[in-house]
C-alpha positions as CSV (number, residue, x, y, z in Angstrom):
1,X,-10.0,-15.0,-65.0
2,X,-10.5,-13.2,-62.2
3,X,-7.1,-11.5,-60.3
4,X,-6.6,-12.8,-57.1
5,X,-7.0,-10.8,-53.9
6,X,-3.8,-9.9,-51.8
7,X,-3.8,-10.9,-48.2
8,X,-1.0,-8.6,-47.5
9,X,-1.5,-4.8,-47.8
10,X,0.0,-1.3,-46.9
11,X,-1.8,0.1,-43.9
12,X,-3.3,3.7,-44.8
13,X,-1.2,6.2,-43.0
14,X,-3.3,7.4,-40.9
15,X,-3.9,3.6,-39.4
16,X,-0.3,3.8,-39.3
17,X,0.3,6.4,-37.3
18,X,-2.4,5.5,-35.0
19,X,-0.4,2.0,-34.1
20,X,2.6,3.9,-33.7
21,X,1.1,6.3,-31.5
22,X,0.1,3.2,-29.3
23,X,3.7,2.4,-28.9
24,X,4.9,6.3,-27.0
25,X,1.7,6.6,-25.7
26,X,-0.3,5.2,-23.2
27,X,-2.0,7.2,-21.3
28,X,-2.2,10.6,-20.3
29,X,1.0,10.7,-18.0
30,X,2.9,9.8,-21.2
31,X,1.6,13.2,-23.3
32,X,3.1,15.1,-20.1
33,X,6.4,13.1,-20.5
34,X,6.6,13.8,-23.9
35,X,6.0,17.3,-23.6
36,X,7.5,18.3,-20.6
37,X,10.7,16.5,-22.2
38,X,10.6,19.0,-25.0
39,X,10.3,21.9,-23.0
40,X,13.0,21.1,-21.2
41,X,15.3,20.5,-24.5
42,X,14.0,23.7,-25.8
43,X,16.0,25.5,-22.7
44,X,12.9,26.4,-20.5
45,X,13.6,27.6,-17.1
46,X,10.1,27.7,-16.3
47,X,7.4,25.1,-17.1
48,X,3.3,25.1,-16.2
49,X,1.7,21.4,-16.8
50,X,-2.2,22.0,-16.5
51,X,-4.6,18.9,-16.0
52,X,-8.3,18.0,-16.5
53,X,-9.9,15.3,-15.4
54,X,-6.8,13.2,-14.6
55,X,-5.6,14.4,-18.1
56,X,-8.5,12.8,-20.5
57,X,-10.3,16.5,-21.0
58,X,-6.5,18.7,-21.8
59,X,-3.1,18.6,-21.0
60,X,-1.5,21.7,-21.6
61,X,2.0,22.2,-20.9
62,X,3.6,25.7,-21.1
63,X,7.3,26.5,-21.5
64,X,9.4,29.6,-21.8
65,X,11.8,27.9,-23.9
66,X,13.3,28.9,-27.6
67,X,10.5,28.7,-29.5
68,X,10.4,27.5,-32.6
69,X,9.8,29.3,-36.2
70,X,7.0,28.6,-38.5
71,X,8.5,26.0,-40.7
72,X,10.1,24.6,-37.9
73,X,6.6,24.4,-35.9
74,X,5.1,22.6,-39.1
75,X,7.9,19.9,-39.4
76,X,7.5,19.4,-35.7
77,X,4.5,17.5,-36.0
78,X,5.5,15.0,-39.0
79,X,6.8,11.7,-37.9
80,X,10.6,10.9,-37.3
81,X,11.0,14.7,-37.7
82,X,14.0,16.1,-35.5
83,X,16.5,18.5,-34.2
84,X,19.0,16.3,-32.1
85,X,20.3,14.2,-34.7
86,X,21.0,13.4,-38.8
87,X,23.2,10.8,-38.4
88,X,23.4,7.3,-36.6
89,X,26.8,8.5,-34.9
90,X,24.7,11.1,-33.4
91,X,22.9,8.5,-31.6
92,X,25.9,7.6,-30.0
93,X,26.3,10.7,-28.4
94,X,22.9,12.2,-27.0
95,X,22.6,14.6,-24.5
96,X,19.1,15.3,-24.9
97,X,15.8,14.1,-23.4
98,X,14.1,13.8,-27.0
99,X,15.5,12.5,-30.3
100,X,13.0,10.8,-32.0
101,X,11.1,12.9,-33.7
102,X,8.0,11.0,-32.3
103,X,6.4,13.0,-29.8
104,X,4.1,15.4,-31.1
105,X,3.6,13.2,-34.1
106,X,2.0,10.7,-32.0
107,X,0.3,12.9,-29.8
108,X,-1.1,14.7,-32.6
109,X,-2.4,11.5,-34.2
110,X,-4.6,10.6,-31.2
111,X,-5.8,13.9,-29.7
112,X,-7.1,17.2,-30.3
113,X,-3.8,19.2,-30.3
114,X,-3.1,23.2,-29.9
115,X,0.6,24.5,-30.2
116,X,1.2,28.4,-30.4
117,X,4.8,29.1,-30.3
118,X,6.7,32.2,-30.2
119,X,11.3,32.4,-30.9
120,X,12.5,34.6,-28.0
121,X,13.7,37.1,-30.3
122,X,10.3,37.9,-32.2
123,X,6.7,39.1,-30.5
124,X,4.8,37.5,-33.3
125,X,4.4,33.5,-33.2
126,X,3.0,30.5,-35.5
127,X,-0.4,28.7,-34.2
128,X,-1.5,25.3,-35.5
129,X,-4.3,23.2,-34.8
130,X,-4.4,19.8,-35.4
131,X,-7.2,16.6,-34.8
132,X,-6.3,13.2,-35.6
133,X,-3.5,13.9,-37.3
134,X,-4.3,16.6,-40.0
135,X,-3.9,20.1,-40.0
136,X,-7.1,21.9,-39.3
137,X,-6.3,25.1,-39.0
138,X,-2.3,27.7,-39.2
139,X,-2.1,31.2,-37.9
140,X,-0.3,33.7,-36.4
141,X,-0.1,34.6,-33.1
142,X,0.9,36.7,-30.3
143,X,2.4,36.1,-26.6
144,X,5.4,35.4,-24.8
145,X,8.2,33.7,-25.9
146,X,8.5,30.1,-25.6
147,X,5.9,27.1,-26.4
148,X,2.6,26.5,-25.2
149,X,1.0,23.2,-26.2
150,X,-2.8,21.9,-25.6
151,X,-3.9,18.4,-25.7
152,X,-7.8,17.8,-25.7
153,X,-9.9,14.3,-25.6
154,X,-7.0,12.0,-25.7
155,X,-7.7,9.0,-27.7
156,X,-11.2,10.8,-29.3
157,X,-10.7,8.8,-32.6
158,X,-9.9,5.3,-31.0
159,X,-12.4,4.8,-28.4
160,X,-10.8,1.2,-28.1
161,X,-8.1,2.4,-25.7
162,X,-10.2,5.5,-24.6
163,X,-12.2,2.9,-22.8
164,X,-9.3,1.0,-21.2
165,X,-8.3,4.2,-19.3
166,X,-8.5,4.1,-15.6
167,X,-10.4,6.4,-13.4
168,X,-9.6,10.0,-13.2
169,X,-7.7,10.3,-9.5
170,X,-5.9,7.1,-11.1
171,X,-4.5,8.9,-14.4
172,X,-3.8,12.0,-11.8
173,X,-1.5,10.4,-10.2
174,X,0.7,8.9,-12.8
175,X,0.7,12.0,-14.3
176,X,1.7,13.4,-10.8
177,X,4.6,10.6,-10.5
178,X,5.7,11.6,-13.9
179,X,6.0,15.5,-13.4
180,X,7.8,14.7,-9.8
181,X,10.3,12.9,-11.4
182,X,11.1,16.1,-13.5
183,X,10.6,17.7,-10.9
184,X,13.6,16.4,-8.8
185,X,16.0,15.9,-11.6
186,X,15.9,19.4,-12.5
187,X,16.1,21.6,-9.4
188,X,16.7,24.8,-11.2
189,X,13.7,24.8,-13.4
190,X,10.4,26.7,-12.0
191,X,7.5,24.2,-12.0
192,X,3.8,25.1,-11.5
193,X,1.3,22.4,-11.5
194,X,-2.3,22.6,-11.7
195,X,-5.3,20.2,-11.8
196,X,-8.8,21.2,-12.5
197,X,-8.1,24.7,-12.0
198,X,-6.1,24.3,-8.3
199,X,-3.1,24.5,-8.3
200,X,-1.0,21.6,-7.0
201,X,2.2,23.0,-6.7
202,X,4.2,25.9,-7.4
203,X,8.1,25.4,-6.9
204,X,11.1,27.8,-8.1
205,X,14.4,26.9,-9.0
206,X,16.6,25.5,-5.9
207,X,19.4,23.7,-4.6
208,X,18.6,19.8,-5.0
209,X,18.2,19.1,-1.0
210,X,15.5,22.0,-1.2
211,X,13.9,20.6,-4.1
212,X,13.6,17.0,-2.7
213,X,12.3,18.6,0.9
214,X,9.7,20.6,-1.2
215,X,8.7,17.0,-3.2
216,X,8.9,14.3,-0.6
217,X,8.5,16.3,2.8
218,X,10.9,17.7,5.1
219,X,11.3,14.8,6.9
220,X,12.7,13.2,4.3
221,X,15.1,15.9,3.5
222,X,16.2,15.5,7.7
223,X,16.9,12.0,6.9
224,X,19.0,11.6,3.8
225,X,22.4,10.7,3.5
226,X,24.8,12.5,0.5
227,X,26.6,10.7,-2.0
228,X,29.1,11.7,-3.9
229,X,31.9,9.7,-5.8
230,X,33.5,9.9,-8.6
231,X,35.6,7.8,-10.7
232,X,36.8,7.3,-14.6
233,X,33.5,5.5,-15.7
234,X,30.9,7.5,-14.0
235,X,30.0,10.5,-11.4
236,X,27.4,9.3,-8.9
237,X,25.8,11.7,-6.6
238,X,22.7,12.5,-5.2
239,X,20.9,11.1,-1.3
240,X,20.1,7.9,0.1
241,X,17.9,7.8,3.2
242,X,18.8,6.8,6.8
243,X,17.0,4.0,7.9
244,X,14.3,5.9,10.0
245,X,12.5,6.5,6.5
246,X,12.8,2.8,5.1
247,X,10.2,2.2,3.0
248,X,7.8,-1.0,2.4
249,X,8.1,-0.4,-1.6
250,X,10.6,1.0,-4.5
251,X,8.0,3.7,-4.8
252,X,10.7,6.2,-3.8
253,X,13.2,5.2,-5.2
254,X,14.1,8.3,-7.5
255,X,17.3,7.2,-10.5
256,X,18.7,9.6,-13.3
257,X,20.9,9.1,-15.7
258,X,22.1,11.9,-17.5
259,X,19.1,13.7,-16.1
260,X,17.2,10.7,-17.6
261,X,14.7,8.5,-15.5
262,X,14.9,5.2,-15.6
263,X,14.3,1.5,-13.9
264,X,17.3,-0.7,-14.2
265,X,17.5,-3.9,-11.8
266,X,21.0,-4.1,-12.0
267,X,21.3,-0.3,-10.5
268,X,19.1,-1.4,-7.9
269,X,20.7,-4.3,-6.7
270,X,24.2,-2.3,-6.7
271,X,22.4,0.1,-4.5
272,X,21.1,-2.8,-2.2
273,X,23.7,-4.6,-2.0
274,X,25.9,-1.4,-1.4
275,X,23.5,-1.2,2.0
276,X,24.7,-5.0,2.9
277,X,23.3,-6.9,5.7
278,X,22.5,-3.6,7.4
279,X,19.4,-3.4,5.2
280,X,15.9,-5.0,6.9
281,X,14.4,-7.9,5.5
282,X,11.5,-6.9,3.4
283,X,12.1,-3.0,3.2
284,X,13.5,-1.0,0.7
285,X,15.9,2.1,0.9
286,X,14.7,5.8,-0.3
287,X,16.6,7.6,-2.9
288,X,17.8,10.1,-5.2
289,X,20.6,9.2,-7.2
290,X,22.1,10.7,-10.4
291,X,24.4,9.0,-12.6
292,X,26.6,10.8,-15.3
293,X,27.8,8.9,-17.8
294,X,29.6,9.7,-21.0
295,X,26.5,8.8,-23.9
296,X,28.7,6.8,-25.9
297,X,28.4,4.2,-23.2
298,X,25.3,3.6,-22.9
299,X,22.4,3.2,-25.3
300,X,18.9,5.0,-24.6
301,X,17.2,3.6,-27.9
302,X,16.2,0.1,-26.6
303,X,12.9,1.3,-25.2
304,X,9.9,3.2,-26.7
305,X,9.3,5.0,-23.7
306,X,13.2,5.4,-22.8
307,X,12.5,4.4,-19.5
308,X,15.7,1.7,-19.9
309,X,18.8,1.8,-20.8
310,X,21.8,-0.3,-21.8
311,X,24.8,-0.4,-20.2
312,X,28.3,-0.9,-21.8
313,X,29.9,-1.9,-19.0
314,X,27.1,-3.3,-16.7
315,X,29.2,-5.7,-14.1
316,X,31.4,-2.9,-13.4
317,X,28.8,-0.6,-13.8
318,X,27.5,-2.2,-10.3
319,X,30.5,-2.7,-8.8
320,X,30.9,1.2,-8.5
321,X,27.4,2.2,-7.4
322,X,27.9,-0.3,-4.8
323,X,30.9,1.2,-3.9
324,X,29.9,4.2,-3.9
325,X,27.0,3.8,-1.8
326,X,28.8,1.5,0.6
327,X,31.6,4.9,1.2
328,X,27.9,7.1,1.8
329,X,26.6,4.7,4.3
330,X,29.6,4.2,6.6
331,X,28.4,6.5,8.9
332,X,26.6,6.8,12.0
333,X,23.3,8.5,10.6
334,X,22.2,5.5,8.6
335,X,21.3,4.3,12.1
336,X,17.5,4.7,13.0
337,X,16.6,5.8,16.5
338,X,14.7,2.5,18.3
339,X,10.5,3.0,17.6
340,X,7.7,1.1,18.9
341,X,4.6,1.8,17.5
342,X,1.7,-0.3,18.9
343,X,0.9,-1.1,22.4
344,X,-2.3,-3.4,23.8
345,X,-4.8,-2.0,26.2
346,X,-6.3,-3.6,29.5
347,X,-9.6,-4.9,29.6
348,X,-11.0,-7.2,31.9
349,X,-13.1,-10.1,30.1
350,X,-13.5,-14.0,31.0
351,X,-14.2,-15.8,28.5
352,X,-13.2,-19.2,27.2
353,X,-13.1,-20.1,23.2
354,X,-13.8,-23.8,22.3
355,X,-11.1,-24.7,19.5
356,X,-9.8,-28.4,19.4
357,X,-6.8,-27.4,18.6
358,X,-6.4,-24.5,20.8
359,X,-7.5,-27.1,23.8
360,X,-4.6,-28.8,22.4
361,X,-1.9,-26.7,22.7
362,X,-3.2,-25.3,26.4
363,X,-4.0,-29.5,27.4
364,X,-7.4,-30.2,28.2
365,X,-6.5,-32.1,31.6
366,X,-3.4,-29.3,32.5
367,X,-5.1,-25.8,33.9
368,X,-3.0,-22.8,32.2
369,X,-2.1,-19.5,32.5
370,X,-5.3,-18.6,30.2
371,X,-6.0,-15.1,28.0
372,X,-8.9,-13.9,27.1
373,X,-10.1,-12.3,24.0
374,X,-12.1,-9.0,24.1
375,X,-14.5,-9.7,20.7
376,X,-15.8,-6.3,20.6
377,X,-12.9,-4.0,21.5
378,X,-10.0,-7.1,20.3
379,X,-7.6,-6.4,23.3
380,X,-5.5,-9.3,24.2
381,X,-6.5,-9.4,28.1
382,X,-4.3,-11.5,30.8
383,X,-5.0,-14.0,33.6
384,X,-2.1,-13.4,35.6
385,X,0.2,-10.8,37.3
386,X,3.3,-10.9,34.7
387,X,3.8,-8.1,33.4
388,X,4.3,-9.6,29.5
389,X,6.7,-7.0,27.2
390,X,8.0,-7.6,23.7
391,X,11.8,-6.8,24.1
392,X,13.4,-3.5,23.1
393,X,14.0,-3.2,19.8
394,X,10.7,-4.2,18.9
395,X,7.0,-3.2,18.0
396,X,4.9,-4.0,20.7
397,X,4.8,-3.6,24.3
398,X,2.0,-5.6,25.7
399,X,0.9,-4.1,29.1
400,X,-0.5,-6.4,32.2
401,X,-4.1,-5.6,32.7
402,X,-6.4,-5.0,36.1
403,X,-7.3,-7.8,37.5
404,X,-10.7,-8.1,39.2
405,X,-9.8,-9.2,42.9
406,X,-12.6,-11.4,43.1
407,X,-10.9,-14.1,40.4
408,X,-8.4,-16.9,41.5
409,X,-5.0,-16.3,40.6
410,X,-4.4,-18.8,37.7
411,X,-1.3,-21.3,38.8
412,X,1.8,-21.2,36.6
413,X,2.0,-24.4,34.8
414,X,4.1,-26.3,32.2
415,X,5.3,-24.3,29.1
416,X,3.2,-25.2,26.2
417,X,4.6,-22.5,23.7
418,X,7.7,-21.8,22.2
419,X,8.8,-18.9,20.1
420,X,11.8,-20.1,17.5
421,X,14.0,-17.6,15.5
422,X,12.0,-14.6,17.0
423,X,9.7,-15.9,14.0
424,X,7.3,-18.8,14.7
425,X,5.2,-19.9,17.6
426,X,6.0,-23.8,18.6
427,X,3.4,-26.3,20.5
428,X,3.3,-30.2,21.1
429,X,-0.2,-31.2,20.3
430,X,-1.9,-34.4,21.3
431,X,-1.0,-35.5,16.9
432,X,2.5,-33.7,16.8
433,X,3.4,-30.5,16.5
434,X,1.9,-27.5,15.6
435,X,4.0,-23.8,14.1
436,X,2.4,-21.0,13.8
437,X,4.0,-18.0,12.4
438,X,3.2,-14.7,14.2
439,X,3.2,-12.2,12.0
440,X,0.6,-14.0,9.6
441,X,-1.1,-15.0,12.6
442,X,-1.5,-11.1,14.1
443,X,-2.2,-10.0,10.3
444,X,-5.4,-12.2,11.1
445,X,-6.2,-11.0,14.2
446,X,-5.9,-7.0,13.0
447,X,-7.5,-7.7,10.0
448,X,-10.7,-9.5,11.2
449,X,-11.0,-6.2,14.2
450,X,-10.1,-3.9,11.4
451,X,-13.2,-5.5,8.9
452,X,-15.4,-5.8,11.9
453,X,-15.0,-1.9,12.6
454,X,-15.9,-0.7,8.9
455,X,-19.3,-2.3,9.5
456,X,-20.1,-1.5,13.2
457,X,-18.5,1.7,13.6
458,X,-17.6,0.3,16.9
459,X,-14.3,1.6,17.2
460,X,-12.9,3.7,20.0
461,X,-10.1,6.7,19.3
462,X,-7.7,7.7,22.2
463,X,-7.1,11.7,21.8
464,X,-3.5,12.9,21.4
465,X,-2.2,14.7,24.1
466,X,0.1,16.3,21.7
467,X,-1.4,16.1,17.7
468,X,1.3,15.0,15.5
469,X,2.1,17.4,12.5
470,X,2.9,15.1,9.4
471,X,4.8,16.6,6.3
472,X,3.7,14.2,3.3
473,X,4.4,14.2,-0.4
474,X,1.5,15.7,-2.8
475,X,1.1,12.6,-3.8
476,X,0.7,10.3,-0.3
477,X,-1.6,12.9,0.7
478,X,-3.8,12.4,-2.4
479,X,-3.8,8.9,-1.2
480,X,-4.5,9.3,2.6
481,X,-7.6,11.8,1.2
482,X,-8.9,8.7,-0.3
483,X,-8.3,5.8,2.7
484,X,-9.2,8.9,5.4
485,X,-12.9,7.6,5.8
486,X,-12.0,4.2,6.3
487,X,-8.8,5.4,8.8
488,X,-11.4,7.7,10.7
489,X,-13.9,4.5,10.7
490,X,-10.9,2.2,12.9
491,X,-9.8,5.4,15.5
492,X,-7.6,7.7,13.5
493,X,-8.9,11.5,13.8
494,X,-7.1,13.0,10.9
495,X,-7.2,16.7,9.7
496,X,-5.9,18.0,6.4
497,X,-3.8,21.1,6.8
498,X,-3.0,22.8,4.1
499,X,-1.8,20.7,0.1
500,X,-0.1,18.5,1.7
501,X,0.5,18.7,5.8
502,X,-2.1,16.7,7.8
503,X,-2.6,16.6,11.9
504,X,-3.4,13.1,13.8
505,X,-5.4,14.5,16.3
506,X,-6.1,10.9,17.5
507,X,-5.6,7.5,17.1
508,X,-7.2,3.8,17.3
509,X,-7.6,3.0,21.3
510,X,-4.8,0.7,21.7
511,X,-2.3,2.3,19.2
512,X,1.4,3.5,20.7
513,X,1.3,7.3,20.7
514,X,4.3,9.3,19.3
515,X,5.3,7.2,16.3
516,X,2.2,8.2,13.8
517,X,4.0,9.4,10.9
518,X,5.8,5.9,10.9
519,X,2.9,3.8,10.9
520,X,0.9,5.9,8.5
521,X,3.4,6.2,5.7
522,X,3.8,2.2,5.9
523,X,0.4,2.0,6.1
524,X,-0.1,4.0,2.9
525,X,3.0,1.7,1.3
526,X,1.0,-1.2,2.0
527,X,-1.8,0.2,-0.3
528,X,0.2,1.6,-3.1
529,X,1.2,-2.0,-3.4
530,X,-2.5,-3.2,-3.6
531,X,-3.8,-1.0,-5.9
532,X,-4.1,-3.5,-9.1
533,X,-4.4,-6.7,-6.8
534,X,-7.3,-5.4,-4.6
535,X,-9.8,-3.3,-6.3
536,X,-11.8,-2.5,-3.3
537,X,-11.0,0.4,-1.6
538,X,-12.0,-0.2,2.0
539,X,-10.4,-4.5,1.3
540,X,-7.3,-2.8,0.7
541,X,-7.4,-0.6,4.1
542,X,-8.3,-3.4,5.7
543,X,-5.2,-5.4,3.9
544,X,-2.5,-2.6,4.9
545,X,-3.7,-1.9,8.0
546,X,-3.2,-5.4,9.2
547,X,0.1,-6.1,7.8
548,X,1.8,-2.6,8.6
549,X,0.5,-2.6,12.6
550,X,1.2,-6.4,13.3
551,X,3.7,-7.8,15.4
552,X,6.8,-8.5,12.3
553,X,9.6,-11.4,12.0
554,X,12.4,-10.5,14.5
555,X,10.0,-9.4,17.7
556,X,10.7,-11.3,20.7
557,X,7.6,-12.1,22.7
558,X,7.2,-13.4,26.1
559,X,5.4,-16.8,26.9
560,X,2.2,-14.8,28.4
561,X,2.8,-12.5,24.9
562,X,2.6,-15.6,23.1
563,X,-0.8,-17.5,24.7
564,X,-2.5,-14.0,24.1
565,X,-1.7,-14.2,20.6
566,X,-3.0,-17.8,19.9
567,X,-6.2,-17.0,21.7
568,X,-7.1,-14.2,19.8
569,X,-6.0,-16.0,16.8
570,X,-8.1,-18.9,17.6
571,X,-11.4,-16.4,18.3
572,X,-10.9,-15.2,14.3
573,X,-13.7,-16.5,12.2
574,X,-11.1,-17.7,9.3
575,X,-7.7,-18.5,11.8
576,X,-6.0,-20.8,9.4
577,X,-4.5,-18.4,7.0
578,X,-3.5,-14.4,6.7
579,X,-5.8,-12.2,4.2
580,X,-3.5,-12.4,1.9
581,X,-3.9,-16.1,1.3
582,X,-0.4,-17.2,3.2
583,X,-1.4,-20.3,5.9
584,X,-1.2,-18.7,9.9
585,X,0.0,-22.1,10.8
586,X,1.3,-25.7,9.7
587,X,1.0,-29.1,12.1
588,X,3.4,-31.8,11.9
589,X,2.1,-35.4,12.4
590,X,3.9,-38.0,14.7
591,X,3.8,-40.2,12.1
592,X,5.4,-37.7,9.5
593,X,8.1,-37.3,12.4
594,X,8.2,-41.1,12.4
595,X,9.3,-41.1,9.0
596,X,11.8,-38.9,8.9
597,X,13.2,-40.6,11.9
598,X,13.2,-44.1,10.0
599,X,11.0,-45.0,12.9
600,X,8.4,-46.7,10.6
């Protein structure tokens, strides 16, 4: 009789290492966590991460750390093999990045990997090459002290995630998020940073406030806010920006615990809600906080990344970073100085757009104060002599045009339009009523010019008098290098200056001059956002442009303000809903009024 086969087996080891290397890492940005993590526990002062090809072709980080002794530098590289702790009540007291024993395991079990490292104390070091996991090759070797370690053709022997990478500026940039975030939390640590052979950055050690003007731009550093408190759970210190650099995502949004990075919603909403009713709808505050806690209340081991933590004492945890932040904030420099940014130009065209229910709202019997719509340059244009201005405060000013003497003066009529909450657009139609909510609507209208402009180049710029000098981060300035063509295609006349300084030499006809660097950094928000909903490039310009340059939820606008907007919105091919799929407008029946009256 024949024995029967098991279902159930024992995974060969090298299987299972290659699973378990799945779980630490990723992609390339997690190698250069992983490393740079034990560079820093080893007591570096100085660290060099080199790049190729967005990390895929080597990752190399070099430290001037401790070092590490020949048997030490083979037991490295086995699984679950550590110096930071032998016991589980050491867990409860880490201190260190690294702890696991995983790191170099893992990496070494999907990569091509190269360490040479030399003790401080001895000019001769141990050199081991490994690929897939075994040992290929052990020497000795000279250099300086500290650790050097080279990562070649990441995920070589499983081509099954190779494939599932993302392109190379893509895998750049996470790996240039990662390093920032190092970057910040330790200040007095030298960082160099190079990518296929340039060199991205070179930073020495400095005060924090330095090191965050040297990462994020010196206008941010202008515009942050210190925080400092102190109580018998926790120290909480760091910078929170003023309101002239609110963003339009949590891309900036920089927290350390114990020198640790992490995402915790909890911390966030502490920090939000620390801001109160002060805070804009819809934007999101910039900042650098550090949190030091004592380890044995919290727990970093519920993660394999350790990008989360758990708290002991979570509700009360909040209450104090709330606190905290709400002492930072009381102050008059959370306050943003009053911007406009966009502005309509004058330009005489007659025109009249048949829509039944744009005839409607104006009444087909009733002659109207009456805007025109410029199809080619998309100006909003005006029939009359008032001079139509969204209030201060806001974004737009809307400036009364020429008017030709040879046309009538149109008479001023019956108000057809209504604006309610500073939000939506109200009109009786001949069925009910009809609501229209302006910022979808002027998304439309942006968005259709902006689309129209990519494929007829037909855009006009207006030339600074002044050119604006922007200070970006490394890494929005890697992503305004890839949107530039499509910005230059709509007006913008952008020049790179430098790794990461550019100069607007120019700017869509139409656009409000002296508020540049506002517009462009929300502009660039808006596309972070997009990047895994919209795959194409020039759809997702298109996209951020609109919603980052419309008119936004709280602008007050004029009646004449108001028919301009509903004629141009009317001219768009698709005026019925925003590009992102939200409706521009809703129309309530009479006889759904009826009902809810009990009329029927």
């Amino acid at each position: 009789m024949e024995e029967q086969q098991l279902k159930i087996r024992i995974l060969p080891e090298n299987l299972i290492n290659k699973i378990a290397a799945g779980e630490v890492i990723d992609r390339p940005s997690s190698v250069v966590k992983e490393l740079v993590e034990n560079s820093i526990d080893a007591g570096a002062d100085k660290i060099t991460v080199i790049v190729r090809d967005g990390g895929k072709g080597l990752i190399q980080v070099i430290d001037n750390g401790a070092g590490m002794e020949e048997k030490d530098a083979i037991m490295s590289i086995q699984r679950h093999a550590t110096s930071k702790i032998s016991t589980y009540e050491d867990m409860e007291q880490i201190v260190t990045l690294g702890f696991r024993g995983e790191a170099l395991a893992s990496i070494a079990a999907v990569a091509r990997l190269e360490m040479k490292t030399v003790t401080r104390d001895n000019i001769e070091g141990t050199q081991i090459n490994i690929e897939g996991g075994t040992v290929v090759k052990m020497d000795k070797t000279g250099g300086n002290p500290g650790t050097s370690i080279a990562v070649k053709n990441l995920f070589y022997n499983t081509p099954a995630r190779r494939k599932f990478l993302r392109a190379t500026s893509t895998e750049y940039r996470h790996i240039m998020s990662t390093v920032n975030r190092f970057v910040l939390a330790y200040p007095h640590i030298a960082f160099d940073f190079f990518h296929d052979e340039n060199q991205v950055f070179s930073y020495k050690p400095a005060e924090l406030l330095q090191r965050i003007g040297d990462v994020l731009g010196e206008r941010i550093r202008e515009n942050l806010i210190f925080v400092d408190d102190t109580n018998a759970l926790l120290k909480c210190y760091g910078y929170i920006g003023n309101f002239d650099i609110l963003r339009k995502s949590r891309n900036d949004q920089y927290l350390f615990v114990n020198k640790r990075y992490i995402v915790d919603r909890t911390i966030n909403a502490a920090i939000t809600s620390g801001l109160g009713e002060i805070l804009p709808a819809r934007s999101f505050p910039l900042y650098i906080l550090f949190l030091d806690i004592n380890p044995d209340r919290i727990d970093v081991n519920v993660h394999p990344t350790k990008n989360e933590i758990k708290f002991a004492d979570q509700q009360m945890l909040f209450s104090l970073i709330r606190g905290a932040v709400k002492r930072a904030v009381k102050t008059d420099e959370i306050v943003p100085e009053m911007q406009e940014k966009f502005k309509f130009t004058k330009k005489p065209f007659i025109k009249r757009f048949p829509s039944t229910l744009i005839d409607e709202i104006y009444g087909s019997e009733t002659q109207q104060t009456r805007f025109d719509f410029d199809r080619d340059s998309g100006n909003l244009n005006f029939g009359n002599n008032e001079q139509p201005t969204v209030q201060s405060g806001s974004h737009f000013r809307i400036e009364q045009p020429q008017q030709a003497d040879s046309e009538p003066q149109p008479r001023q009529e019956t108000k057809m339009l209504w604006q309610f909450h500073n939000k939506y657009l109200l009109s009786q139609i001949k069925s009910g009523l009809v609501v229209i909510d302006q910022h979808a609507a002027h998304e439309r209208i942006i968005y259709e010019r902006v689309k129209k402009n990519f494929v007829n180049r037909e855009s006009s710029s207006q030339q600074l008098l002044f050119p604006q000098t922007i200070d970006l981060s490394i890494e929005d300035y890697d992503y305004l290098m890839e949107i530039l063509p499509f910005l230059e295609k709509i007006g913008f006349i952008i020049k790179g200056f430098g790794t990461r300084t550019i100069v607007v030499e120019g700017v869509p006809a139409g656009l409000r001059t002296g508020h540049e660097n506002k517009l462009l950094l929300d502009i660039l928000d808006e596309y972070k956002l997009k990047l895994g909903a919209e795959v194409d490039i020039q759809e997702r310009v298109a996209k951020s442009v609109a919603c980052r340059s419309a008119i936004m939820t709280g602008d007050p606008l004029t009646d004449t303000a108001m028919s301009a907007l509903v004629d141009q919105l009317f001219a768009c091919e698709t005026p019925y809903f925003c590009p992102h799929g939200r409706p521009t407008m809703i129309t309530l029946s009479l006889e759904e009024l009826d009902k809810r009256f009990e009329r029927l």
